[in-house]
C-alpha positions in Angstrom: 96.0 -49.3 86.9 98.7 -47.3 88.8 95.9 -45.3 90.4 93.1 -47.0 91.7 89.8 -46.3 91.3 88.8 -45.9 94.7 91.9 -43.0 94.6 89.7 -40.9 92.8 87.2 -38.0 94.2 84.7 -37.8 91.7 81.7 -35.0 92.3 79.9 -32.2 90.2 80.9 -28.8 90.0 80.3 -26.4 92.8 79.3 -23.9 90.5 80.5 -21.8 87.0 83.3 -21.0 89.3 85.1 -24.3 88.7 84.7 -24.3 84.4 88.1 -23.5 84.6 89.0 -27.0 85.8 86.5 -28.3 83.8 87.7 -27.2 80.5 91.5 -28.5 81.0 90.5 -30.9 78.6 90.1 -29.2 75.2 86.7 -30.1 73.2 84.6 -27.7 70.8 81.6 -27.1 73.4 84.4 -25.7 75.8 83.8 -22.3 74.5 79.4 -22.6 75.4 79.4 -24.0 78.7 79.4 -20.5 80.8 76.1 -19.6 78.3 74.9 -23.0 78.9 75.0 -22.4 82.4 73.5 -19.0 82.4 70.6 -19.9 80.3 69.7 -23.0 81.7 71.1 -25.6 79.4 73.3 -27.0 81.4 73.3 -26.9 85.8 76.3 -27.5 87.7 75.2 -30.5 89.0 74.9 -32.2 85.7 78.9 -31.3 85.1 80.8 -34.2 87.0 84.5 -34.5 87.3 86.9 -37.2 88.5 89.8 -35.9 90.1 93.1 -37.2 91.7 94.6 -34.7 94.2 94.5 -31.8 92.3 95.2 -33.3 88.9 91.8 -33.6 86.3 91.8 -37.1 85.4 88.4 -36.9 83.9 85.3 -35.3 83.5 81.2 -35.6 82.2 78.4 -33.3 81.3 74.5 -33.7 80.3 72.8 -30.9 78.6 69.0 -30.1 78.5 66.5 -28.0 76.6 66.1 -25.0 78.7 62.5 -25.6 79.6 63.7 -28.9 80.6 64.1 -30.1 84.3 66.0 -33.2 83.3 69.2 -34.1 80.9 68.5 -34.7 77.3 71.7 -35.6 76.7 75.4 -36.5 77.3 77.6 -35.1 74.9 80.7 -34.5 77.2 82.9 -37.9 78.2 86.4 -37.5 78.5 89.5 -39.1 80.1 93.3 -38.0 80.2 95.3 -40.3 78.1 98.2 -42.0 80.5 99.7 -45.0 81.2 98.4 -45.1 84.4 95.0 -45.3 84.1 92.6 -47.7 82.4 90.4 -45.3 80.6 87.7 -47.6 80.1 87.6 -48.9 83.8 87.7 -44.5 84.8 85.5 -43.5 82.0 82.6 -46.7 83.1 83.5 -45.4 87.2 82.4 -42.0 86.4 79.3 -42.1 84.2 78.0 -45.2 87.1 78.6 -42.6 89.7 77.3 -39.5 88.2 74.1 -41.4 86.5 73.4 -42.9 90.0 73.3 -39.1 91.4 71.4 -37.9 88.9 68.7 -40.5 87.4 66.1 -42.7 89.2 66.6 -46.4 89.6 64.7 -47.1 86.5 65.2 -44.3 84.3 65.7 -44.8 80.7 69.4 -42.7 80.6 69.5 -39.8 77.9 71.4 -40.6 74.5 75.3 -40.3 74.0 76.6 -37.7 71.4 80.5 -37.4 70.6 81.5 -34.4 68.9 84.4 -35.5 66.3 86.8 -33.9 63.6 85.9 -34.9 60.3 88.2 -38.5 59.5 88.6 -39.0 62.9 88.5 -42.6 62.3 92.1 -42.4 60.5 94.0 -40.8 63.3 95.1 -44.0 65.7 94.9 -41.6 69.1 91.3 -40.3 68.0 90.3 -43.6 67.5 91.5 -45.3 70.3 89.9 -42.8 72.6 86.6 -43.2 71.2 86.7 -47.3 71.3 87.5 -46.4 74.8 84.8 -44.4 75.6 82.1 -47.0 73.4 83.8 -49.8 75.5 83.0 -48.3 78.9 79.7 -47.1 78.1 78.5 -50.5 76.4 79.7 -52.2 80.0 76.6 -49.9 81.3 74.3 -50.9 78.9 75.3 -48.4 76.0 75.0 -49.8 72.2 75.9 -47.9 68.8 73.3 -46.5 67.2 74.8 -44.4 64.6 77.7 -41.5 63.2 76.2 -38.8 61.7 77.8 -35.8 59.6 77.6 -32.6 60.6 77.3 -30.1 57.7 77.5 -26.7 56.9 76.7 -23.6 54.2 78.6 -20.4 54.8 78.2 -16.8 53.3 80.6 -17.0 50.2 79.4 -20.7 49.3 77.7 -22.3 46.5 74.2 -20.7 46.3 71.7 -23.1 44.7 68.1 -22.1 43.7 65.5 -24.3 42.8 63.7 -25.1 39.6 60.9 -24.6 37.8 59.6 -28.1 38.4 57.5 -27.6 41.8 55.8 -25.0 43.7 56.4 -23.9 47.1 54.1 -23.2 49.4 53.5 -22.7 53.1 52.2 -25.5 55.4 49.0 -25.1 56.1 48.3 -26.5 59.6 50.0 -29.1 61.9 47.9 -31.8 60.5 49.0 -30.8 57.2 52.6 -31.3 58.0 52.1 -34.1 59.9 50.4 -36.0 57.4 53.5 -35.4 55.1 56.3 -36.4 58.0 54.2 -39.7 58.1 54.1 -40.6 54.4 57.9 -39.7 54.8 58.9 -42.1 56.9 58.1 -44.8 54.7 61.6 -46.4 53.3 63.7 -44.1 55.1 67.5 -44.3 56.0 67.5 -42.2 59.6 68.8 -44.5 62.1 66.1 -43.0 64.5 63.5 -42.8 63.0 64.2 -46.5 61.8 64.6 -47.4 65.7 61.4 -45.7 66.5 59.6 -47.5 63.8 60.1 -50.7 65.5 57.7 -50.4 68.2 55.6 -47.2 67.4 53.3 -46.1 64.3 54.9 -43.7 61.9 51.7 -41.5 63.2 53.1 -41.9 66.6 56.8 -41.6 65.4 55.8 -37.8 63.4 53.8 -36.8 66.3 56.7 -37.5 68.8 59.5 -35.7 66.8 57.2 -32.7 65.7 56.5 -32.9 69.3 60.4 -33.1 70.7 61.5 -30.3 68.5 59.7 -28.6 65.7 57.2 -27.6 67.6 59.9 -26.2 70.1 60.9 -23.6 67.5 60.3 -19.8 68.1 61.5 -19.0 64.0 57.8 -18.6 62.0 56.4 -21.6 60.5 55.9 -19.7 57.6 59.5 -20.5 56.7 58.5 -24.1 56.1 58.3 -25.2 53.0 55.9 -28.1 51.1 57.0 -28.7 47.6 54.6 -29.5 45.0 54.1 -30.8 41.7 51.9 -27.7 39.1 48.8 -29.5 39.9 49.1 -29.4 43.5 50.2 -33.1 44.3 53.1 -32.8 47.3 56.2 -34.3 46.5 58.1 -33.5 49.5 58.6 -30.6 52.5 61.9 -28.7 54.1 61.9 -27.1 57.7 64.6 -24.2 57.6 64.2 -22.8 61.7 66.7 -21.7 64.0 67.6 -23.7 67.3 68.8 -22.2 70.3 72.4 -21.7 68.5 72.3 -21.7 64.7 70.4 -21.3 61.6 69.6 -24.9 60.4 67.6 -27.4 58.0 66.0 -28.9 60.2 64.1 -31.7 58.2 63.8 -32.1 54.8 62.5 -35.4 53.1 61.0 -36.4 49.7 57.9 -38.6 49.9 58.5 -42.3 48.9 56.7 -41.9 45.6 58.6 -38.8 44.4 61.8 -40.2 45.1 65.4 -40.6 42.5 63.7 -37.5 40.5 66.3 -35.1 42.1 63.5 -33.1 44.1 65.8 -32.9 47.2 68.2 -30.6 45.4 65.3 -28.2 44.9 63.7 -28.8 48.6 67.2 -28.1 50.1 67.7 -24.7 47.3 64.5 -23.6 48.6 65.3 -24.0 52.9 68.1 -22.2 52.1 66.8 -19.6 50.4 64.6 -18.7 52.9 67.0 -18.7 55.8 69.5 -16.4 53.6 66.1 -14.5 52.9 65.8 -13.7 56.8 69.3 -13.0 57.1 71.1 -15.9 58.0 74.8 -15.7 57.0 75.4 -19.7 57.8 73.4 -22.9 58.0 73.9 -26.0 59.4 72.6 -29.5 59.1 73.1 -32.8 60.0 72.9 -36.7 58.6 73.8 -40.2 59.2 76.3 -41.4 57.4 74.8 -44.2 56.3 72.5 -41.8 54.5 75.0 -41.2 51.9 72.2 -40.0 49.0 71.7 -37.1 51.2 74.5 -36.3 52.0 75.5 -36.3 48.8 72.6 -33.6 48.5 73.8 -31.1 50.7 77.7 -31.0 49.5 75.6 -30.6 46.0 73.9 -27.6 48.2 77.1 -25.9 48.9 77.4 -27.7 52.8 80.8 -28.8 53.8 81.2 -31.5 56.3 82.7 -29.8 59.4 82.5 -33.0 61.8 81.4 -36.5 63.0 78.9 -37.1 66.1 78.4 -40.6 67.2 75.3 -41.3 68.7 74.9 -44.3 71.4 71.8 -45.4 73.3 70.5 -47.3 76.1 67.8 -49.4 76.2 67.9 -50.4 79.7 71.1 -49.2 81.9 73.2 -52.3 83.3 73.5 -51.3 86.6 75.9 -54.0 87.4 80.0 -53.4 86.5 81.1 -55.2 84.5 84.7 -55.5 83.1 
C-alpha cells in the first residue's frame, strides 16, 4: 500500500459542520444524515472518517433509535477505490479504531447493514467493493448473516384487495399478538429469527422483537390486522405502522398450519389497505432473499424491489488484526 496506514488521521466528526466532507462519497443515506443528526439518530461522534492530508480516503457511521444512548447499527462503511490503498487493510483500520472509541471492551458490536442497488452482484466494481468490505469486517469477527430485498408499493401501483375467505379483525391485546408471533415462528425462513431460535424460546424470541420495535411504534395498533377463518380460528396477522421514515409492513406471517393456501396474498391486500386508508401514498417492506415465497408475495402485491441490504453480525469482536 502506497500510503501507509499509520499516514492516515482517522477521528469523528467535529460536528454537522463537516457532513460536507463526509458525504464526498456518494451513498443513498447521504441525503438524511443532517436530520439524523438533528433528531438524534445519529451523533457526530458515531460518524468517523479516515483522512490523508486533506483527501477523504474513507469514512464510517452507526445509527440509533432516537431514545437510544448507544449505536444500533452500522450501515455506513466506505473506502475510495485506488491503487494505492488496500481497501480491506483501510476499511478493518477504521472500524478497529472507531469501535475501540466507541464500545466497551466486551461489548457485543451492533449489526452491519449495506444499502445496495438492485443486481449489484452483476456489476464487477459493486462486487468487489462489497467482498472488500465482508473481508475486512470478517478479520474483526464479522460473519454473513443474510441479503435481504428491499421492497416497495407506490401510488399508481397494482392495488390488491383481499378475499372473501377470512375476516379481519383488530388484535386484541399484546398477549393476543404475542401468542400468534410465537406460533409463527414455527418453520420460518427469517434468517433472524432462525439465529435467535438457536439459543432462546420462540416466547422469548416474540417477546424480544415485539419488544425491539413494534412496541416502539407511535401509528395505532388498531391498524394491525389478525386474519381469521368464518368461525373465528386465526390463520395468520399483518402489522402495517409507520417507522421514523416511511409507511411500512412491518410483519406479516401465516401460521404453520394455514400455510400454501395463498392467505398471505390477502394478509398483505389487507396491510395495505389500511395504510392507503390512513393516507399513505407509498409502502415499503423488506425480506431475505432466501425467503423467495414471500417475496414472490409482495411483487404479487404490487411491491417492486428497489434494493439489496446485506446484513453481517458479530458474535464476539476479534480484537486482534488480523490480515
Amino acid at each position: 500500500m502506497t500510503v501507509p496506514l499509520n499516514e492516515l488521521t482517522i477521528r469523528p466528526l467535529t460536528g454537522p459542520e463537516e457532513l460536507e466532507l463526509f458525504n464526498r462519497f456518494p451513498y443513498l443515506l447521504n441525503h438524511e444524515f443532517p436530520v439524523d443528526l438533528q433528531e438524534g439518530r445519529r451523533r457526530a461522534h458515531w460518524m468517523w472518517v479516515a483522512l490523508h492530508g486533506d483527501r477523504l480516503i474513507a469514512r464510517l457511521a452507526w445509527w440509533s433509535r432516537a431514545q437510544d444512548d448507544h449505536p444500533f447499527l452500522l450501515d455506513v462503511l466506505d473506502v475510495v477505490e485506488d491503487p494505492d490503498l488496500d481497501r480491506v487493510e483501510v476499511a478493518e483500520h477504521l472500524v478497529r479504531t472507531a469501535a475501540a472509541a466507541t464500545f466497551e471492551e466486551d461489548a457485543a458490536w451492533p449489526e452491519y447493514l449495506r444499502f445496495l442497488p438492485t443486481g449489484w452482484n452483476e456489476d464487477p466494481a459493486q462486487r468487489a467493493m462489497v467482498q472488500d468490505l465482508m473481508k475486512a469486517l470478517e478479520r474483526t469477527g464479522g460473519s454473513l448473516l443474510t441479503e435481504r430485498l428491499r421492497l416497495e408499493w407506490r401510488d399508481g401501483g397494482p392495488i390488491t384487495v383481499p378475499g372473501d375467505r377470512l375476516r379481519f379483525r383488530e388484535i386484541e391485546s399484546t398477549e393476543d399478538i404475542l401468542g400468534l408471533m410465537t406460533r409463527a415462528l414455527e418453520g420460518t425462513l427469517d434468517a433472524h429469527d432462525r439465529s435467535d431460535l438457536r439459543h432462546k424460546s420462540a416466547a422469548q424470541v416474540a417477546a424480544d422483537n415485539f419488544e425491539d420495535e413494534f412496541a416502539r411504534y407511535t401509528t395505532p395498533r388498531s391498524w394491525w390486522r389478525v386474519a381469521t377463518l368464518p368461525d373465528g380460528e386465526p390463520v395468520g396477522f399483518v402489522i402495517p405502522a409507520r417507522n421514523a421514515r416511511n409507511p411500512i409492513i412491518a410483519y406479516v406471517a401465516v401460521l404453520p398450519e394455514h400455510r400454501g393456501n395463498g392467505y398471505i396474498d390477502d394478509l398483505l391486500a389487507e396491510g395495505g389497505r389500511v395504510l392507503r386508508e390512513a393516507g399513505m401514498d407509498r409502502i415499503q417492506a423488506a425480506t431475505d432473499v432466501g425467503n423467495r415465497p414471500m417475496a414472490q408475495a409482495f411483487h404479487r402485491a404490487g411491491y417492486d424491489t428497489t434494493s439489496a441490504v446485506i446484513t453481517m453480525v458479530w458474535n464476539r469482536p476479534s480484537l486482534e488484526h488480523t490480515s
